[in-house]
N, C-alpha and C positions, 0 to 999 in steps of 0.2 A: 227411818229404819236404820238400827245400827250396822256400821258395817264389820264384816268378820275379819278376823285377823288375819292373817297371811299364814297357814302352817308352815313352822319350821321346818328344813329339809332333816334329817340325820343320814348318818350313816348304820349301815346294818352289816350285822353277818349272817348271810345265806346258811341253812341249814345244812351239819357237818356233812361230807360226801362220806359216803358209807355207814356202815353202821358202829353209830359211836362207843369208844371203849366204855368199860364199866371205872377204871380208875386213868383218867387219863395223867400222861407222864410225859407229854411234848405236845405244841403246837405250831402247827403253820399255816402263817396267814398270807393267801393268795393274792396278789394284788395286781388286776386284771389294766391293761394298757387303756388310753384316754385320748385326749386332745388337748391341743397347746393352751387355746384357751376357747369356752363354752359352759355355761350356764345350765344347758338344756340338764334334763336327768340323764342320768345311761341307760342304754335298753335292758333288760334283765338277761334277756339270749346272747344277745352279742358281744356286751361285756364281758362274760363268764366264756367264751366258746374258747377263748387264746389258752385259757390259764385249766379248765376243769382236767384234761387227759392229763397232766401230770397231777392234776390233786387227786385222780382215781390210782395213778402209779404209786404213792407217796402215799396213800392211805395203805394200800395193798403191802407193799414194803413194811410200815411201821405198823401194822396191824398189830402184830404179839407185844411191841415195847409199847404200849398207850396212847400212840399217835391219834389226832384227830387233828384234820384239816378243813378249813375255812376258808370260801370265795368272800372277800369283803366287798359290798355294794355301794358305791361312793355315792356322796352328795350331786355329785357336779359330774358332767363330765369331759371339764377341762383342770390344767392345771390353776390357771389363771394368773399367770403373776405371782407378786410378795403374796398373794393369800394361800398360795402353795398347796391348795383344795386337795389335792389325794394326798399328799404326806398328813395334814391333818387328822384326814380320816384314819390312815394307818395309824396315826401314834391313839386314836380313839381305841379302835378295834385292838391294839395291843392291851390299851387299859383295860377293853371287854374280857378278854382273855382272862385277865388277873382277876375279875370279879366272878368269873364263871371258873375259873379252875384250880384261880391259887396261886401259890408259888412253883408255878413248871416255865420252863425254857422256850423261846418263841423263836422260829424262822418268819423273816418275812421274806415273801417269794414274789419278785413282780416282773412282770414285762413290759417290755415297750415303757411309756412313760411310767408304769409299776414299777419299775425298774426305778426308777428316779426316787418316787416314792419310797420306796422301800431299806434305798441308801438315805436318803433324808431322814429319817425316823428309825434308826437302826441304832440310836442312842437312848431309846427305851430302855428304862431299866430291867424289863422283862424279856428284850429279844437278846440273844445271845448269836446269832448267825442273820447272814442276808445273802439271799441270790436274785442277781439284778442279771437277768437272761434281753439282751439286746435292747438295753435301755437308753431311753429317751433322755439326751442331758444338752442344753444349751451352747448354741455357738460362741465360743471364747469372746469376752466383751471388756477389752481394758479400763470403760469407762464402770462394768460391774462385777463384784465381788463373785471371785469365782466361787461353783458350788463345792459344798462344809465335806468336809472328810474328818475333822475332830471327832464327831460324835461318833467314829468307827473302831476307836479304839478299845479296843477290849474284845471285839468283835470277830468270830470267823467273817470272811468276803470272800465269796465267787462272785465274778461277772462273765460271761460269755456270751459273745458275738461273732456273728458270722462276716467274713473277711469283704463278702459285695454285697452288705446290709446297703441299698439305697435310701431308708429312709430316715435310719439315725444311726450316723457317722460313727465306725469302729473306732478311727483314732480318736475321738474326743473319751471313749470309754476306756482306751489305753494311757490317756493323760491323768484321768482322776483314778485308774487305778493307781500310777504312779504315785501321784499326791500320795493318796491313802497308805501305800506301803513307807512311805516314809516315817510316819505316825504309826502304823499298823503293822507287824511280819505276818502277820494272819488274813493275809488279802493275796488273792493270788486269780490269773483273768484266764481263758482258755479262748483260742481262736479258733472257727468253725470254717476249711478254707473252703472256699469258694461255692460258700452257702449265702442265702440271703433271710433277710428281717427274721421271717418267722424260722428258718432253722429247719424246713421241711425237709432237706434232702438227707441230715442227719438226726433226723428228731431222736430214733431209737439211742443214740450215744450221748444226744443230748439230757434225754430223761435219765439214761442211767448214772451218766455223769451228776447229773441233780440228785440222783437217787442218795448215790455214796455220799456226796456234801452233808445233803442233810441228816441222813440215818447217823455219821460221824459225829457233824455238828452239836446235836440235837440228844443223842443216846452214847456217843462215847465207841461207837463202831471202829473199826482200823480204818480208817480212809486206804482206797486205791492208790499203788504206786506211785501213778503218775498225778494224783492229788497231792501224795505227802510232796514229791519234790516241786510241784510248781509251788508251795506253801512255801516250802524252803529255801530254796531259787531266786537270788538276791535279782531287782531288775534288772534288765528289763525280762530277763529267761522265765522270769513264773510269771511274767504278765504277757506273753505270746506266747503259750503254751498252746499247740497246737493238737487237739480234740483229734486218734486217732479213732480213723476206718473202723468200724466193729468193737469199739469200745464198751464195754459191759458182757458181753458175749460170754468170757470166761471166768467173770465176778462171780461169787456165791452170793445166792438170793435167799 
């Protein structure tokens, strides 16, 4: 008896959150955090749980300008080494984007190691912005090439992290931001003080913070004050810009 092949794994995108525009006119694709390295599949619930309340925020916001947002469902769910499994899938799903929508402008939005993803693959020709919200980046290794910040030029960059993140190290995401602005003026990082990983104690200032990036990014919106000067804010000042208390509160929505 012959034996079957092995199915190939892909990557997908999860069905838009909300209900999708009639012409859409921006994309952001969610790229939900993972594991250093593993094989297994991802769970569909658990993956998606870090990343969906800002993709329902983020729909709601870009609802009138043509926004539609995508949780990407990775292959794997580790990174695994040089095969770099979620950047892959991200520079995938950014090509899905162009074949389902055209020529519109892509956010890639990730956490935790999404976060890594997301700066890795943010030299698509089709994303035009990245926010890497307390992302996963490797411990400094003189025997290896540190992680690429080339491909971010041309590129808006937020990263934000919270100041007693235990699980991935704030300063290594204030070293690559620095990299990046050196190549980049368009990179600028916000500190969450004495928040951890997930960002729970300031979520609401962190979504709206995410909000204005993107709608800016994305649609040409005025970014928030304290956007434009961390943007402008030679380092280290726009790369520990410190996320205040009630931030979004007095924004127009």
């Amino acid at each position: 008896m012959a034996q079957q092949a092995t199915p190939v794994r892909t990557a997908r995108l999860r069905r838009a959150l909300g209900t999708e525009p009639t012409a859409v006119s921006g994309v952001v694709l969610l790229l939900p955090g993972g594991e250093e390295t593993s094989a297994r599949r991802p769970s569909p619930m658990l993956a998606t749980a870090s990343v969906r309340a800002l993709g329902r925020r983020l729909t709601r916001a870009g609802r009138d300008d043509g926004l539609v947002v995508h949780v990407v469902h990775y292959r794997f769910r580790g990174w695994n080494g040089t095969q770099a499994d979620q950047a892959r899938d991200a520079s995938w799903a950014a090509d899905e984007v162009v074949r389902r929508y055209g020529d519109v402008p892509v956010c890639l939005a990730g956490v935790d190691m999404g976060g890594r993803a997301a700066l890795h693959s943010g030299g698509h020709s089709a994303v035009n912005s990245v926010l890497a919200l307390s992302p996963w980046l490797p411990e400094e290794d003189v025997a290896a090439p540190p992680e690429p910040v080339k491909q971010l030029v041309g590129r808006r960059v937020l990263i934000v992290h919270g100041t007693n993140d235990e699980r991935t190290d704030p300063e290594l995401s204030f070293r690559l931001a620095s990299r990046a602005k050196k190549a980049n003026r368009d990179v600028c990082r916000f500190e969450v003080h004495s928040d951890g990983h997930a960002l729970h104690a300031f979520r609401d200032e962190v979504y709206a913070l995410a909000e204005d990036f993107v709608m800016g990014a994305l649609f040409g919106r005025a970014f928030a004050r304290p956007v434009e000067d961390a943007l402008a804010a030679p380092p280290p000042l726009g790369l520990r810009m410190p996320l205040a208390s009630g931030f979004g509160r007095s924004l127009r929505r």
